[in-house]
C-alpha positions as CSV (number, residue, x, y, z in Angstrom):
1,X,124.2,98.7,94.7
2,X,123.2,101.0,97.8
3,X,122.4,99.2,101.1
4,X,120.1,101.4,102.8
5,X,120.4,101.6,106.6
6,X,117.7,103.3,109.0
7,X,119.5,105.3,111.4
8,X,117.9,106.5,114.6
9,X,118.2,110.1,115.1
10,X,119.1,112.2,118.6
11,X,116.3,114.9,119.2
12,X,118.7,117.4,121.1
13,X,121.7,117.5,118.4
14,X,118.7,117.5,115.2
15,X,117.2,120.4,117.0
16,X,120.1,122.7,116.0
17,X,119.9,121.2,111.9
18,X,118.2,123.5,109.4
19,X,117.1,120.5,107.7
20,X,115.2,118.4,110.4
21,X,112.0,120.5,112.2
22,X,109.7,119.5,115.0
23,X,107.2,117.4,112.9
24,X,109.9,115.4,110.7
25,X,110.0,111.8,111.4
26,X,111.4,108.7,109.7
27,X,107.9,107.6,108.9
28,X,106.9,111.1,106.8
29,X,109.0,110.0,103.9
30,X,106.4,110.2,100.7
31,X,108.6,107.8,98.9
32,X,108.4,103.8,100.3
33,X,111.3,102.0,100.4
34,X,110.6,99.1,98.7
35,X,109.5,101.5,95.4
36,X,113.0,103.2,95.8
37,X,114.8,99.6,96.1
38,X,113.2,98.8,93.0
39,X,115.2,101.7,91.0
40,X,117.9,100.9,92.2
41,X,118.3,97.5,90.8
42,X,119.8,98.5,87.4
43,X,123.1,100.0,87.6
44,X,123.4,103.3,87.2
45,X,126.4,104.9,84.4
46,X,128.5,107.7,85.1
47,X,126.5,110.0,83.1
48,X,123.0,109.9,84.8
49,X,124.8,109.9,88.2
50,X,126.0,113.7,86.8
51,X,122.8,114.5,85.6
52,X,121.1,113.1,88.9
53,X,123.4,115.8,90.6
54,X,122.1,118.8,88.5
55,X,119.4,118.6,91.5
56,X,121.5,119.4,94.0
57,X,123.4,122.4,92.6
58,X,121.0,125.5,92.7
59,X,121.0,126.9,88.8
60,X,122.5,130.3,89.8
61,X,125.3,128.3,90.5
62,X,125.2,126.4,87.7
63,X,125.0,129.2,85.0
64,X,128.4,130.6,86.7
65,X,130.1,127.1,86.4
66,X,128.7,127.2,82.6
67,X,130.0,130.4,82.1
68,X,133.4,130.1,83.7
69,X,133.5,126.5,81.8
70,X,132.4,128.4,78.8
71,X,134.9,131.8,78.9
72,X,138.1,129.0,79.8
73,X,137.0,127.1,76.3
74,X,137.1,130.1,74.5
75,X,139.6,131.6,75.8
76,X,141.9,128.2,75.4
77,X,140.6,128.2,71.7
78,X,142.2,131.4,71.3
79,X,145.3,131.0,72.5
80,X,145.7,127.5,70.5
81,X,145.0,129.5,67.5
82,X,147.2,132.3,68.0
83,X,149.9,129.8,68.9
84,X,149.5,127.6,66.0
85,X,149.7,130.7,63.9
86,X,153.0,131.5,65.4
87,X,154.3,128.2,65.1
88,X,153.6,128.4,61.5
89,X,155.0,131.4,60.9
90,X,158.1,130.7,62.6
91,X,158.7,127.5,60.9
92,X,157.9,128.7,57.2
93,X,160.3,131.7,57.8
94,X,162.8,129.4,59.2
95,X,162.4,126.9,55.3
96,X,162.3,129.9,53.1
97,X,164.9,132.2,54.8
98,X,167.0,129.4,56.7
99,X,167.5,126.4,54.7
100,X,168.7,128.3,51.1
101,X,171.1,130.1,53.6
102,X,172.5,126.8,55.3
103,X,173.0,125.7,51.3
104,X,174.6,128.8,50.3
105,X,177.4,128.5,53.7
106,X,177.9,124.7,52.9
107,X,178.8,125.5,49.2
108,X,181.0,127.7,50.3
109,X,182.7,125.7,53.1
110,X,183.3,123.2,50.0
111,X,184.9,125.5,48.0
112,X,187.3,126.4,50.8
113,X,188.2,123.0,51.3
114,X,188.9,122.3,47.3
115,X,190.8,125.8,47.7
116,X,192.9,124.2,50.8
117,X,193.6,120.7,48.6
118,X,194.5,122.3,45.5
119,X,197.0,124.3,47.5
120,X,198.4,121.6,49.3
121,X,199.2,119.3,46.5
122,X,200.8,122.2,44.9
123,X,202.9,122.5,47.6
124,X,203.3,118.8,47.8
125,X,204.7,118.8,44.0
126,X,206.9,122.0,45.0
127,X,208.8,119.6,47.4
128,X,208.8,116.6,45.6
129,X,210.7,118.6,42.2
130,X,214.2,118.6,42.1
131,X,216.1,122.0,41.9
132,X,215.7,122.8,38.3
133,X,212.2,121.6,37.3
134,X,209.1,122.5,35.9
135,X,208.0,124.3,38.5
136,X,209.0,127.9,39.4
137,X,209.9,128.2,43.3
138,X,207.2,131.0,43.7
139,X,204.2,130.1,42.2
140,X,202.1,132.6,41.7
141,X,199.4,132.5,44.6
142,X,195.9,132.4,43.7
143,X,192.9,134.1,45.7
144,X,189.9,132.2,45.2
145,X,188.5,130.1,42.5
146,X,187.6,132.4,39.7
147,X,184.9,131.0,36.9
148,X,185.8,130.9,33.7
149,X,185.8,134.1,31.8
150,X,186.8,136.7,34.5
């Protein structure tokens, strides 16, 4: 709710306002009070206090707020899309190039480590064989596993 208040005004320091002139008064309003206290007895929302503002900004002004607004949104649209496209990129090169090579390296990494057990037990049995056994005291060493065939 607005309280309105009636102010009285000092001639010398108006005199200097470009709003007030010599034949302005209190009494020259063309709007009463009591029809202006009778708007404002509903409440007003957000919205129509914004729209009641477009009045005061001259429309020069407001066009270059528009456009501004209007370049920024496009602008910001761009970018997001260019961005997003990047993102995607990244991340679907990343699957199709990284993932079947972080397979490949942990495949191998287990085949080192069946290579590493198979030559410790050998070693293990080496030890455990008396002098005159099974087992020749140099086995042969091998390099890798080798598939079957080759």
């Amino acid at each position: 709710m607005v309280k309105v208040e009636i102010v009285e005004e000092k001639e010398q320091h108006d005199a200097r306002s470009p709003y007030s002139s010599a034949s302005s008064s209190r009494t020259s309003s063309s709007v009463s009070l009591s029809s202006v206290g009778s708007e404002l007895d509903g409440e007003e929302s957000f919205y129509e206090r914004i729209v009641a503002l477009a009045d005061i900004i001259p429309p020069t002004t407001r066009q270059r707020i528009s456009n501004r607004l209007g370049k920024t949104a496009g602008f910001l649209k761009g970018t997001g899309k260019v961005v997003g496209n990047l993102v995607w990129i990244v991340t679907t090169s990343a699957l199709l190039v990284g993932l079947p090579l972080a397979l490949v390296l942990e495949d191998e990494a287990k085949i080192v480590q069946q290579e590493k057990e198979m030559l410790a037990q050998q070693q293990g049995a080496q030890m455990l064989a008396p002098p005159g056994s099974v087992y020749p005291p140099n086995p042969p060493q091998q390099k890798g596993v080798t598939p079957p065939g080759f």
